[in-house]
Biopython code that builds the backbone (N, CA, C, O; Angstrom):
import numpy as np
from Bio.PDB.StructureBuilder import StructureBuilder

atoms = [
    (1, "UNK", "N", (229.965, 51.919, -11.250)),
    (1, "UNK", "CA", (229.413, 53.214, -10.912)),
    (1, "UNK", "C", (228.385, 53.590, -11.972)),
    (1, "UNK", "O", (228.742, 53.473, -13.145)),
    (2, "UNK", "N", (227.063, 54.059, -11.690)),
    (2, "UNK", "CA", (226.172, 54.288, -12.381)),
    (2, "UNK", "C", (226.003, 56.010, -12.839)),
    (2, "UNK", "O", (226.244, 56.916, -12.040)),
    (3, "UNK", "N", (225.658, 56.188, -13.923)),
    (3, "UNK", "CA", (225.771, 57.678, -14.124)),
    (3, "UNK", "C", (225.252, 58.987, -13.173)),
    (3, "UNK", "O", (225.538, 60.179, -13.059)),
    (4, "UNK", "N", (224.136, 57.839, -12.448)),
    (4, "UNK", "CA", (223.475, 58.889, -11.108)),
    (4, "UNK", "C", (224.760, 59.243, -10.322)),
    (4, "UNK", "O", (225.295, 60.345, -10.199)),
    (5, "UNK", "N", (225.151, 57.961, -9.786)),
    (5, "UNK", "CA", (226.840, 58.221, -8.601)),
    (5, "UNK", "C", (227.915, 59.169, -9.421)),
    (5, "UNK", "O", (228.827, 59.692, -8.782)),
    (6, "UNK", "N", (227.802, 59.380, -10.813)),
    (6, "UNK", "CA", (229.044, 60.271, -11.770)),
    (6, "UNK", "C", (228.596, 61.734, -11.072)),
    (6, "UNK", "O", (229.407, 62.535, -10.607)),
    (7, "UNK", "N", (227.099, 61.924, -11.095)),
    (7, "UNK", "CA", (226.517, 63.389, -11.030)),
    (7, "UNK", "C", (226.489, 63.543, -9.664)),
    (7, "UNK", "O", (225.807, 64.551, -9.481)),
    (8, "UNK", "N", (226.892, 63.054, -8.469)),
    (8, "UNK", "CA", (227.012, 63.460, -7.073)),
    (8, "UNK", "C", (228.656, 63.720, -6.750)),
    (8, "UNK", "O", (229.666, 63.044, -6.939)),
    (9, "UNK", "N", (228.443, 64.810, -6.271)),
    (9, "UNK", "CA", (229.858, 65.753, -6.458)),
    (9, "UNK", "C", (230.504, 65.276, -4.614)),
    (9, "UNK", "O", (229.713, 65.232, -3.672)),
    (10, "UNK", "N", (231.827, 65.013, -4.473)),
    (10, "UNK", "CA", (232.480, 64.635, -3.555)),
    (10, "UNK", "C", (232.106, 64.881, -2.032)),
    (10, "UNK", "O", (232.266, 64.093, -1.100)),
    (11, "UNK", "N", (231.627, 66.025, -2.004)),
    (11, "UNK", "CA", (231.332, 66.884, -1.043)),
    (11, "UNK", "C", (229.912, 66.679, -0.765)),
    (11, "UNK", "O", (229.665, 66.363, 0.398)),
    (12, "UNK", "N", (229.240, 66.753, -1.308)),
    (12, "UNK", "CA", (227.543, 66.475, -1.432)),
    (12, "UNK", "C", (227.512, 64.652, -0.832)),
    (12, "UNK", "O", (226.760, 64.324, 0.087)),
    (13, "UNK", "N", (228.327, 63.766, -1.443)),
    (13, "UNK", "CA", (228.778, 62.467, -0.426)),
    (13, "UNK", "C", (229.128, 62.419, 0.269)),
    (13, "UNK", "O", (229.354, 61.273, 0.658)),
    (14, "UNK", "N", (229.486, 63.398, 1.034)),
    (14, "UNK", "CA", (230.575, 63.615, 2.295)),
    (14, "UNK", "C", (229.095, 63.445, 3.605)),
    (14, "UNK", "O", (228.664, 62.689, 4.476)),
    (15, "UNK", "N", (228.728, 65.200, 2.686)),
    (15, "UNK", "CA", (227.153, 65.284, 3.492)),
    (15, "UNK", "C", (226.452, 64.182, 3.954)),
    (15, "UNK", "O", (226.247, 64.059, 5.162)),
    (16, "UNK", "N", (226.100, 63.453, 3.239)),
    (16, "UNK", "CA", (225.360, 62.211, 2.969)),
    (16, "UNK", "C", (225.650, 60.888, 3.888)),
    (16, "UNK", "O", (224.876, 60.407, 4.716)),
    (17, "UNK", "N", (227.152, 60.348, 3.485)),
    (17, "UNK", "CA", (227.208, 59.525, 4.333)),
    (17, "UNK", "C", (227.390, 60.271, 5.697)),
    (17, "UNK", "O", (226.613, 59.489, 6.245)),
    (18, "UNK", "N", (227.625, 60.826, 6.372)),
    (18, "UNK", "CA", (227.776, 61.337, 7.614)),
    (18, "UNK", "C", (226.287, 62.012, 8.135)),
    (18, "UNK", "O", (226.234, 62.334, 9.322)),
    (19, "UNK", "N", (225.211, 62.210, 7.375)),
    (19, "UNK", "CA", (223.935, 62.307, 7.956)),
    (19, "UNK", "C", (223.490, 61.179, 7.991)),
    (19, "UNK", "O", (222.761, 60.983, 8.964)),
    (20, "UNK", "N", (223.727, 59.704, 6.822)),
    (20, "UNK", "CA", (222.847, 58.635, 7.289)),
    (20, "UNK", "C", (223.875, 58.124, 8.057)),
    (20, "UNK", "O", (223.305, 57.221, 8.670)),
    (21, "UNK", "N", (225.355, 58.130, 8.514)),
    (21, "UNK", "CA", (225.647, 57.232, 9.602)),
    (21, "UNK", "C", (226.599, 56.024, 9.495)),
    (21, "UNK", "O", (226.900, 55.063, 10.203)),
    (22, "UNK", "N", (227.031, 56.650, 7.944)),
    (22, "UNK", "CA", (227.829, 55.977, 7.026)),
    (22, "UNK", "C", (226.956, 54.344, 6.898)),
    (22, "UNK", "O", (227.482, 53.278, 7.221)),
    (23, "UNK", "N", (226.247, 54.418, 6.626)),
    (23, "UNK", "CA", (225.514, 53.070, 5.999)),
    (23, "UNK", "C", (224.072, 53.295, 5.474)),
    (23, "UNK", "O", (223.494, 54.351, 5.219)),
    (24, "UNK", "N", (223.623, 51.924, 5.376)),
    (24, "UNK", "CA", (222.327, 51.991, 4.434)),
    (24, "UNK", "C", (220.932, 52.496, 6.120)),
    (24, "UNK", "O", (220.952, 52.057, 7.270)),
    (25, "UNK", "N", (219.881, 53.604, 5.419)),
    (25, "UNK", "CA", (219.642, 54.084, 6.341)),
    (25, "UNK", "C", (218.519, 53.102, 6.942)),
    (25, "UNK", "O", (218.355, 53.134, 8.162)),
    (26, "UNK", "N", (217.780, 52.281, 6.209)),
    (26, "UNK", "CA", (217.164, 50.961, 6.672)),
    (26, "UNK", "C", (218.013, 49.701, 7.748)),
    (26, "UNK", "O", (217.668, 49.351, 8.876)),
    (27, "UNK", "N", (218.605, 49.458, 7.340)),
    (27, "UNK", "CA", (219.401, 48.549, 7.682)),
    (27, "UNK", "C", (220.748, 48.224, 8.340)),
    (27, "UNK", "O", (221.167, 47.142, 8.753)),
    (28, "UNK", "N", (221.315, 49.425, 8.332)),
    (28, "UNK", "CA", (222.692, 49.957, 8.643)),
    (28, "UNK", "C", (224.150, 49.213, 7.967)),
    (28, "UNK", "O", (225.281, 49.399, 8.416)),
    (29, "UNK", "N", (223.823, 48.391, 6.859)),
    (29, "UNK", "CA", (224.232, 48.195, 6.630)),
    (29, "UNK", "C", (225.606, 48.812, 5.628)),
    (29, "UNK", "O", (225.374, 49.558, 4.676)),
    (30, "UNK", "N", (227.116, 48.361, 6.013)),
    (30, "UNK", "CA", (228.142, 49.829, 5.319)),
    (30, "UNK", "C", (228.559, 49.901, 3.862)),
    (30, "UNK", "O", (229.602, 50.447, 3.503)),
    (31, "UNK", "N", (227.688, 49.319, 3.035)),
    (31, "UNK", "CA", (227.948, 48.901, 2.064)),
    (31, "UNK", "C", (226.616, 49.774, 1.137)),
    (31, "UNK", "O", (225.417, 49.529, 1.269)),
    (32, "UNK", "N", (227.078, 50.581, 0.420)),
    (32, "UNK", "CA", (225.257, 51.035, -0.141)),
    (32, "UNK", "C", (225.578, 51.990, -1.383)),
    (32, "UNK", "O", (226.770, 52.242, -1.563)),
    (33, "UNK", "N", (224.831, 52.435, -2.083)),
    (33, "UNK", "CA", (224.498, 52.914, -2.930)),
    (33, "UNK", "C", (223.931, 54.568, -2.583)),
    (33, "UNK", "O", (223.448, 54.822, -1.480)),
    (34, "UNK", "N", (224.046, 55.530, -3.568)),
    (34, "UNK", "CA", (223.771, 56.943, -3.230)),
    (34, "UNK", "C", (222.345, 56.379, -4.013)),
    (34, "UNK", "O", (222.225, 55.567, -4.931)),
    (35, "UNK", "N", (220.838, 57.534, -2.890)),
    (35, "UNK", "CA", (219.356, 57.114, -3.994)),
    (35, "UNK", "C", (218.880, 58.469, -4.287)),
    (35, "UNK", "O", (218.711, 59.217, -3.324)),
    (36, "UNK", "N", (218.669, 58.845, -5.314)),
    (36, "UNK", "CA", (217.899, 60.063, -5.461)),
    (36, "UNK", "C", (216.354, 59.928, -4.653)),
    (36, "UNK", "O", (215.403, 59.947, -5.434)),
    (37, "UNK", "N", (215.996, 59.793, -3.147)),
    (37, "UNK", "CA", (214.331, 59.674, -3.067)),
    (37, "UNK", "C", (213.229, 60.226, -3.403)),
    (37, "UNK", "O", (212.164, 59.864, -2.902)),
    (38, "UNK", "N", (213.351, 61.607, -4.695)),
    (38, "UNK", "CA", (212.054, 61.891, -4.940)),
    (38, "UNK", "C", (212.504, 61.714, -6.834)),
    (38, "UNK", "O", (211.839, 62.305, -7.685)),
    (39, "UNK", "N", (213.564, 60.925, -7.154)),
    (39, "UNK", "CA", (213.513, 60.851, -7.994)),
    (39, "UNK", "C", (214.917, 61.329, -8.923)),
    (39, "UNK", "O", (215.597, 62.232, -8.436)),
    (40, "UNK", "N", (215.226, 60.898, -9.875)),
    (40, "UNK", "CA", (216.617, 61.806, -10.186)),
    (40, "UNK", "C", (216.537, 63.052, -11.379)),
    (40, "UNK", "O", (215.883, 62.929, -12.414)),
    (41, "UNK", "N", (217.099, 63.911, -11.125)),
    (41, "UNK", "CA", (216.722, 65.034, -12.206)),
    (41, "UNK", "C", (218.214, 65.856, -12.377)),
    (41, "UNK", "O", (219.268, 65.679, -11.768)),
    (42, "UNK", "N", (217.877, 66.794, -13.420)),
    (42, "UNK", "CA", (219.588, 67.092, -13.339)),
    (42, "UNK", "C", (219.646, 68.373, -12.261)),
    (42, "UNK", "O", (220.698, 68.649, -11.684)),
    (43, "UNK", "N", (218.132, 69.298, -11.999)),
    (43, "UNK", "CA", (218.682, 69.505, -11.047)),
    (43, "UNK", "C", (218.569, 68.987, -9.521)),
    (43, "UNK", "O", (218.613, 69.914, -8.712)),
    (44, "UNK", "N", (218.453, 67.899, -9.048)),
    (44, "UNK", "CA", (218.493, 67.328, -8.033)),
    (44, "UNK", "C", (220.237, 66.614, -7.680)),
    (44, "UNK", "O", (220.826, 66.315, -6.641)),
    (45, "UNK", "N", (220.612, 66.564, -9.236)),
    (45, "UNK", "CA", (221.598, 65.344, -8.821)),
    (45, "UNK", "C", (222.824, 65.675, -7.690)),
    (45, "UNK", "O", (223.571, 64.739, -7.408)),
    (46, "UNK", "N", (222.984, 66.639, -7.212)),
    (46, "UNK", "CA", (224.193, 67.302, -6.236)),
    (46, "UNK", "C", (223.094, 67.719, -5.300)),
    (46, "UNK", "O", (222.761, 68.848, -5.661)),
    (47, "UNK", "N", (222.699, 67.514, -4.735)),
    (47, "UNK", "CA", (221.424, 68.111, -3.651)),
    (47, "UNK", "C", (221.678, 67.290, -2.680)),
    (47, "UNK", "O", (221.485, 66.167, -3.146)),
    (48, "UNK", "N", (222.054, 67.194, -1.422)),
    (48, "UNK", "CA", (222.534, 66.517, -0.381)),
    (48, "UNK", "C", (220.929, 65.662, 0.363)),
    (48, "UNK", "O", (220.581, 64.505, 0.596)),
    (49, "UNK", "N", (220.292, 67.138, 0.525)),
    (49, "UNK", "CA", (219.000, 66.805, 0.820)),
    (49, "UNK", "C", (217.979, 66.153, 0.500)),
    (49, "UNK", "O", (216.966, 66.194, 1.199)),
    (50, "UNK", "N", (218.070, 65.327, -0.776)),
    (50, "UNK", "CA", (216.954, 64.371, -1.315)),
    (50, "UNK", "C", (218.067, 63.368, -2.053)),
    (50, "UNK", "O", (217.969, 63.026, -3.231)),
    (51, "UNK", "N", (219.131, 62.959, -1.166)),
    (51, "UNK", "CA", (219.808, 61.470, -1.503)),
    (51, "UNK", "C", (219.695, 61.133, -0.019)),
    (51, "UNK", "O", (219.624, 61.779, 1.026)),
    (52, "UNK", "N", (219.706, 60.130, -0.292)),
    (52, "UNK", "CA", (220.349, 59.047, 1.042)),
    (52, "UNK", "C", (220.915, 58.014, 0.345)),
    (52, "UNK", "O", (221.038, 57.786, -0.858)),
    (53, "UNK", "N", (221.411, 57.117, 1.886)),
    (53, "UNK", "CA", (222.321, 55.484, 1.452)),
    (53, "UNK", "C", (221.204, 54.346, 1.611)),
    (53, "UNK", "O", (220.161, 54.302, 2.264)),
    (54, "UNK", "N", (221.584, 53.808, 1.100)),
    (54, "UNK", "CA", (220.793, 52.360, 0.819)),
    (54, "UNK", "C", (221.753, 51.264, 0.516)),
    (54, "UNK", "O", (222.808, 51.535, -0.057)),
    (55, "UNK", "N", (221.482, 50.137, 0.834)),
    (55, "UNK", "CA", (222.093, 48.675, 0.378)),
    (55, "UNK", "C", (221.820, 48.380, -0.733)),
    (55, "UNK", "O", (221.115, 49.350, -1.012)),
    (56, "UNK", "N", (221.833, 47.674, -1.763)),
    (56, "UNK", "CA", (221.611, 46.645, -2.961)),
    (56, "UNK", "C", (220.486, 46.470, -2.652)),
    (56, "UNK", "O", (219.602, 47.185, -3.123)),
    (57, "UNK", "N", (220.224, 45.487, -1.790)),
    (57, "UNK", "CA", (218.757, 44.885, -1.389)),
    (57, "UNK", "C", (217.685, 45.834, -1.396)),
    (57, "UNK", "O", (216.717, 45.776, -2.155)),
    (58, "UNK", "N", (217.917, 46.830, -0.404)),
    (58, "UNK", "CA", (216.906, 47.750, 0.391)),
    (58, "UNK", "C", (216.575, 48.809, -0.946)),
    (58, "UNK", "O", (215.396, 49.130, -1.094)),
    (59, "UNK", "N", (217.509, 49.304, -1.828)),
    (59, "UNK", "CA", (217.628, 50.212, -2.990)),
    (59, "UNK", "C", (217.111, 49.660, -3.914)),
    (59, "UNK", "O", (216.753, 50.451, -4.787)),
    (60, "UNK", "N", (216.793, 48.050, -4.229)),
    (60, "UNK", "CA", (215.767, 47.632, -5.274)),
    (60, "UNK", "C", (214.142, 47.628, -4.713)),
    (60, "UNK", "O", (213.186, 48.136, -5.299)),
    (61, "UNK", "N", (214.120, 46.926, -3.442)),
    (61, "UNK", "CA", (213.024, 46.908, -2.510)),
    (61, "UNK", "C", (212.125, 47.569, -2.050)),
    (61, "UNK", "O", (210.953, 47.199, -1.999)),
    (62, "UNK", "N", (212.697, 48.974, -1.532)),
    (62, "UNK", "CA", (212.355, 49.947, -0.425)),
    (62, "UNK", "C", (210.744, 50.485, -1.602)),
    (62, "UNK", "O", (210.348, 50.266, -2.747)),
    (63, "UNK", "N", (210.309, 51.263, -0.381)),
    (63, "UNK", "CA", (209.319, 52.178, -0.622)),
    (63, "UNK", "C", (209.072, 53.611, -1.060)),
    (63, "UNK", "O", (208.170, 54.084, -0.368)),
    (64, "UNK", "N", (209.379, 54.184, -1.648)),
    (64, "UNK", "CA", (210.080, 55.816, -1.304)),
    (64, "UNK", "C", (209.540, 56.372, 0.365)),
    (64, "UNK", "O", (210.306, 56.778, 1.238)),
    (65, "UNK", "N", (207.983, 56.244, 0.488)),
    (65, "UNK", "CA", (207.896, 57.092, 1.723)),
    (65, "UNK", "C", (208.057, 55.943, 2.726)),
    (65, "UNK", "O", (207.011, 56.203, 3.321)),
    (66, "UNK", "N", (208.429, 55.113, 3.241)),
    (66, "UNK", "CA", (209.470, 53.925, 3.670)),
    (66, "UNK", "C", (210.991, 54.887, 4.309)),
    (66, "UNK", "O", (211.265, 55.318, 5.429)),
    (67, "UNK", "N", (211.647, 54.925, 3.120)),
    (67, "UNK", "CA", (213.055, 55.400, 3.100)),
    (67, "UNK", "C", (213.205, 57.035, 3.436)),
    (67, "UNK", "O", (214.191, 57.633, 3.868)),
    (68, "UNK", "N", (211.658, 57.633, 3.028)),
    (68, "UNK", "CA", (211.976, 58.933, 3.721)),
    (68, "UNK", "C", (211.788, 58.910, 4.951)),
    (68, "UNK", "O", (212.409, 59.811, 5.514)),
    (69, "UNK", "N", (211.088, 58.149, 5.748)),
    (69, "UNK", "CA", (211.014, 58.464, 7.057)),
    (69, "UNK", "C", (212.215, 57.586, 7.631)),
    (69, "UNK", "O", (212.357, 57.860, 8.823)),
    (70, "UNK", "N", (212.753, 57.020, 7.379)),
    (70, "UNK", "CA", (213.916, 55.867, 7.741)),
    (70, "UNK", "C", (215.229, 57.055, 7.800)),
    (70, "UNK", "O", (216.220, 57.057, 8.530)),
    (71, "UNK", "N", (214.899, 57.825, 6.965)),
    (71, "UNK", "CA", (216.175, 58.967, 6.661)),
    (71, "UNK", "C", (216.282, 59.906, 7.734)),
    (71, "UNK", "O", (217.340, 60.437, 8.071)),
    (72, "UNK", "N", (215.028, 60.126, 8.331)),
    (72, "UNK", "CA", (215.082, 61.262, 9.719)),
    (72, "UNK", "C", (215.489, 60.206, 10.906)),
    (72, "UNK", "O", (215.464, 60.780, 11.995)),
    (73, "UNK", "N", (215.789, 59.077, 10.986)),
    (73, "UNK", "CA", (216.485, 58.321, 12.231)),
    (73, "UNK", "C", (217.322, 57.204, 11.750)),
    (73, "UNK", "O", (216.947, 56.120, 12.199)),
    (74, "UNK", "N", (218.749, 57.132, 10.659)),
    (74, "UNK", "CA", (218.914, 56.320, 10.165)),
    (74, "UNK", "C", (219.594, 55.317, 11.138)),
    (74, "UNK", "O", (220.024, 55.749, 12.207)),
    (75, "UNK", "N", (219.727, 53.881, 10.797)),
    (75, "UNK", "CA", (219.872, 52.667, 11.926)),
    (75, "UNK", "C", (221.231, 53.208, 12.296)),
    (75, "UNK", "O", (221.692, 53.368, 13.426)),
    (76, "UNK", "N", (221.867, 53.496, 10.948)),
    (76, "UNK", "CA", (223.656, 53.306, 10.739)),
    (76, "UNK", "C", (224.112, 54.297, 12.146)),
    (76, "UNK", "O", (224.841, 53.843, 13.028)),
    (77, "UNK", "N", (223.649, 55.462, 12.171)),
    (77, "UNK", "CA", (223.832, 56.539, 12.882)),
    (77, "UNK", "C", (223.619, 56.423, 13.948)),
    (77, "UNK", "O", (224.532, 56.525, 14.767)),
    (78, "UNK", "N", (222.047, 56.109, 14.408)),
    (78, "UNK", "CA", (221.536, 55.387, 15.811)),
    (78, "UNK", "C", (223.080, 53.878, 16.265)),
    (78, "UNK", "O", (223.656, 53.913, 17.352)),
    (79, "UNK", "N", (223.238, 53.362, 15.755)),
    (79, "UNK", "CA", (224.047, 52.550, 16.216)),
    (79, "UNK", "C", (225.317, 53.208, 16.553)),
    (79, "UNK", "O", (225.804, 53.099, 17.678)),
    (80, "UNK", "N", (225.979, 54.027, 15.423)),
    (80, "UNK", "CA", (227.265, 54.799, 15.926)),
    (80, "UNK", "C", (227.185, 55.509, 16.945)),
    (80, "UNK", "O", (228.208, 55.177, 17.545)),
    (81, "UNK", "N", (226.809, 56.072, 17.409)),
    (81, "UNK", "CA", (226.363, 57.194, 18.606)),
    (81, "UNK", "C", (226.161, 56.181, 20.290)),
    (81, "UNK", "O", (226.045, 56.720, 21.391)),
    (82, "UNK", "N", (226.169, 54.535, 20.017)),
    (82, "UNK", "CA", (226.218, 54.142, 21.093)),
    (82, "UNK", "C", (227.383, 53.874, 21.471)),
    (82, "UNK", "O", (227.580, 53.443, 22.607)),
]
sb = StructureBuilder()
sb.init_structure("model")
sb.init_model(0)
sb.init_chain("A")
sb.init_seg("    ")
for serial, (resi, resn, name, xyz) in enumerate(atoms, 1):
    if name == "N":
        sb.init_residue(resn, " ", resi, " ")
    sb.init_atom(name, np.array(xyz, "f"), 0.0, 1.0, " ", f" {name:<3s}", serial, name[0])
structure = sb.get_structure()
């Protein structure tokens, strides 16, 4: 666990995985990492609204404006809902 994941409070993850769909929002994959996308700050770090999920892969890789638009239709979610 990285000190970013210490500063996201239980509830604020709750938010999170259940808006991206419980997985990574690229890929859907269920395995992922919390990302700060505009960056991490102390006051951002509990902010539901500028984290999403990501994989390993996609969370070293990604683009920021990539992952923000990936965040308004995430795969994980689109797939659960069928």
């Amino acid at each position: 666990m990285t000190n970013r994941e210490i500063d996201v409070s239980d509830p604020t993850k709750r938010i999170v995985r259940q808006r991206c769909g419980f997985g990574c929002v690229i890929c859907g994959l269920p395995i992922y990492q919390y990302d700060h996308m505009y960056g991490y700050t102390v006051e951002t770090a509990d902010d539901p609204t500028v984290i999403t999920l990501l994989c390993a892969r996609h969370h070293e890789r990604y683009s920021k404006p990539h992952v923000i638009e990936k965040k308004k239709s995430p795969l994980a979610a689109s797939n659960a809902s069928r």
